[in-house]
N, C-alpha and C positions, 0 to 999 in steps of 0.2 A: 611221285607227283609233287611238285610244286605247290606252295601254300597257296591257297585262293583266299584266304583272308589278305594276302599284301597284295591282290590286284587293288587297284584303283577303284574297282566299282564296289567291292567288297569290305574294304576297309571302314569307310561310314557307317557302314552299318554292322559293326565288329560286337559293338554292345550288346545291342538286339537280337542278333543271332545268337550271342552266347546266353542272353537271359533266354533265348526257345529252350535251346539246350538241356539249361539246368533245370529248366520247369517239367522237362522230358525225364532226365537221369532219377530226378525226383519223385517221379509218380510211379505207384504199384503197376496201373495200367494205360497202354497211349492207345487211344482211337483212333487211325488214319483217315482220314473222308476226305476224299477228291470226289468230282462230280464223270460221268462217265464218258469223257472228252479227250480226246491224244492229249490236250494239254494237260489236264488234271492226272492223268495215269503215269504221262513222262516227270510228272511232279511227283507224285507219291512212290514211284519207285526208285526214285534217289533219296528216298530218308528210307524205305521200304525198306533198303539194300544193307542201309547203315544199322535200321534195328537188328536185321539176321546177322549181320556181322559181330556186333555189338550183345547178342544174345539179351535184348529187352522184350519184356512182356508187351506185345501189343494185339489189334487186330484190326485189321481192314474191311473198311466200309466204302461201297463206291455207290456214289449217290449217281439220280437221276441227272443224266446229261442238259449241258446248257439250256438249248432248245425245245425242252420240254417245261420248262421252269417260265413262269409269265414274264413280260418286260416290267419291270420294276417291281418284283417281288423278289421276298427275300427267301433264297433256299432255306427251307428243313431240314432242322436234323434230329435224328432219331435222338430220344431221351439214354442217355445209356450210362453208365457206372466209368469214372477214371477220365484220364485226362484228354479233351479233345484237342485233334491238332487237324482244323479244318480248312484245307488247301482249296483255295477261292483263284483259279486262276484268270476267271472273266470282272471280277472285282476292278472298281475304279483305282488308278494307283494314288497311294497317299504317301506318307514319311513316316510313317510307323506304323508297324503291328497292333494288331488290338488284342490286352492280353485279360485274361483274370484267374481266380483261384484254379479251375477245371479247365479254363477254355483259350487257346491259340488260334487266331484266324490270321492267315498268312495270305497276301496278296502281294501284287506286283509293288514296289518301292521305288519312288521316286530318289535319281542321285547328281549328283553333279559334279563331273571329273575332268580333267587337264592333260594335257600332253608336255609329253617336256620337251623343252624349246619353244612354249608357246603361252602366253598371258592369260589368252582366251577361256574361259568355263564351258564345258557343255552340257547339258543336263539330257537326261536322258531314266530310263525307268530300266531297273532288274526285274525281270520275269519270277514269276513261281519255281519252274525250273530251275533254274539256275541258284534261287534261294534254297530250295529245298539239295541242290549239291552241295553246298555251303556248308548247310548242315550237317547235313552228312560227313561232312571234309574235318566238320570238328570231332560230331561222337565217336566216328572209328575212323581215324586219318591211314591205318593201315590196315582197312575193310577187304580182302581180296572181291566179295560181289561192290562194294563204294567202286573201286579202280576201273572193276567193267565197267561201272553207270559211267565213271567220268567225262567219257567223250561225246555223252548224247545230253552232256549240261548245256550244250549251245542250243540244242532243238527249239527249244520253247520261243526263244529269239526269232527262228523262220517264223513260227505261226503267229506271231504277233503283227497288229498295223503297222508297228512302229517301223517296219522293212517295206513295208510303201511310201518313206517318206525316201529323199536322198540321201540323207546319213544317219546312222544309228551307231555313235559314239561307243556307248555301252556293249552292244556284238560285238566292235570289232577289236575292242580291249577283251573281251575273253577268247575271239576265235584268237586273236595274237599270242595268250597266256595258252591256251590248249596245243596249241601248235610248237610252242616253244617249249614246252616239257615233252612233247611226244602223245597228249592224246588221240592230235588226229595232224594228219597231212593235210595239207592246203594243194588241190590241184585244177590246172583248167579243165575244160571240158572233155578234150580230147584224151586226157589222161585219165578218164575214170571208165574202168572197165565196162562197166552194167549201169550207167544212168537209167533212169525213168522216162519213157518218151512222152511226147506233148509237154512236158512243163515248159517249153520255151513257143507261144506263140508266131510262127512264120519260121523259124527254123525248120532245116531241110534235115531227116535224118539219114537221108542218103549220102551228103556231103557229110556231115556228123562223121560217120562209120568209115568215108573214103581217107578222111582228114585223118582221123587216131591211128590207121593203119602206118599212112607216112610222117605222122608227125617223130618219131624218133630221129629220123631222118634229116629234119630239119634245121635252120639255122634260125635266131633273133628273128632276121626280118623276113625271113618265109612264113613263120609262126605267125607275127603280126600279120600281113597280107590274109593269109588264108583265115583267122579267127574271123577279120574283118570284112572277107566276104561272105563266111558263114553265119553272120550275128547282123549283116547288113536289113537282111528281111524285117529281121525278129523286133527291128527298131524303128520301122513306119507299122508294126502293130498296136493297139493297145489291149490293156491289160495289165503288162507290168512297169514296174516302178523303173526306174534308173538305177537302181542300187539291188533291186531282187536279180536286175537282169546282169548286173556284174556278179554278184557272185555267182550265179551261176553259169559263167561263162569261165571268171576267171577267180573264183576262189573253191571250189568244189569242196568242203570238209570229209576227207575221207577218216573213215577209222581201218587204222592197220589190221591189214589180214579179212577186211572184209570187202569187195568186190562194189559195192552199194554205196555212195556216197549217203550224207544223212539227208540233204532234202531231197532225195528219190524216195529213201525210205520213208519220207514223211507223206509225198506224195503217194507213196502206195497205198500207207498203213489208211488215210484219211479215206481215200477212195473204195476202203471194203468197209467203212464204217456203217454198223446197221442203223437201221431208222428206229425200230420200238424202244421204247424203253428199258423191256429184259433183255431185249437181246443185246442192245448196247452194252449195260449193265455186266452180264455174263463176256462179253465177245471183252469189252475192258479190263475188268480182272485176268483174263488169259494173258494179254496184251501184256500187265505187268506182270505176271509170270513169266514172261518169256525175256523182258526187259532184263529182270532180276537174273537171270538165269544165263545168259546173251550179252548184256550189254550192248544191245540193238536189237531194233526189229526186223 
């Protein structure tokens, strides 16, 4: 794996990550709490992955999901012994962590990074996820369950607003960085074995299914023609963004050896999500068992 500290989005915040770190190696006991949300659980099981590697004393806690929690109240959390490291992935983004003797709350960070050959800054926000790979990336950089998590660091980026807007600067310098070490392949649509159907409003999945058969077959500009009459629908719909509908047409994040691209599997996983609070609670903890275990869902 490639260092994720020298990505561009990563490096601003080199400090702060290392001071989570050492607040972590430090403590007899780490508390894990994420709230019982795909987002919170794809957060916690990329440090999750790094303490079983790592052999630290910890234990996880998965609190009640977002939408049980009031609008503008603040989540509880249980009184408990050792060091809290409590992953907020619905938190307002700020530029720094809030830390003290016992307690970590980790939130989405705001960054501001550059392309080369270009003047311009863009700013943009690192997700939980992707922080918490970070982490990870430091305590055990040769974690064999870290390596499995590594390619499901980009998730947290689909599920964010920030992929309704037309460019999210910060995704597309980690899907770049993950793709360029080997975490995961970049493919269009037609190339990915088991998509998820419906995520693309007005798309045909009949054409979809005709298109993959011949597309090997094909040349540049047959490719182009046929993507364009198949995506032609899906763009007098609404729903989706300009930038959710290219990638999923023309960036697919595949993970090697797995059939499923990742926003299928996000679309799946979200879609069996239960409504109560235990059962959420219960159905989540499994979820990052299998992450752990998997390196997908």
């Amino acid at each position: 794996m490639n260092n994720l500290l020298q990505s561009a989005i990563f490096s601003p915040l080199e400090g702060q990550l290392n001071q989570v770190c050492e607040a972590i190696r430090s403590a007899k006991l780490v508390q894990l709490m994420a709230p019982a949300d795909l987002d919170g659980i794809l957060a916690l099981a990329q440090l999750e992955a790094a303490f079983l590697d790592d052999s630290l004393h910890y234990r996880r806690r998965v609190l009640p999901p977002r939408k049980h929690v009031g609008r503008g109240d603040v989540q509880e959390l249980p009184d408990v012994d050792g060091l809290i490291i409590h992953i907020d992935p619905f938190h307002e983004t700020q530029n720094s962590f809030v830390m003290s003797e016992n307690f970590v709350h980790l939130f989405p960070l705001s960054v501001e990074v550059g392309f080369e050959g270009s003047e311009k800054a863009h700013h943009g926000a690192v997700d939980c996820v992707a922080i918490c790979a970070a982490l990870a990336a430091i305590l055990s950089p040769e974690g064999v369950r870290v390596r499995k998590q590594r390619s499901m660091s980009i998730a947290g980026f689909w599920l964010r607003q920030s992929m309704d807007s037309n460019y999210d600067p910060v995704m597309s310098i980690l899907r770049d960085h993950l793709d360029d070490e080997g975490s995961i392949d970049i493919c269009s649509i037609p190339e990915v074995p088991s998509p998820a159907a419906g995520m693309i409003p007005g798309l045909s999945e009949r054409m979809l299914k005709r298109l993959s058969k011949g597309w090997s077959g094909m040349d540049v500009d047959e490719r182009s023609s046929a993507i364009s009459e198949l995506v032609l629908p899906a763009m007098r719909e609404d729903g989706l963004s300009t930038m959710r509908l290219e990638e999923l047409i023309w960036h697919r994040a595949m993970i090697p050896g797995v059939e499923t691209d990742i926003a299928s599997q996000l679309h799946l996983s979200g879609n069996d999500w239960p409504e109560t609070v235990d059962e959420a609670r219960v159905h989540a903890s499994g979820i990052a068992d299998l992450l752990i275990k998997n390196g997908h869902l």
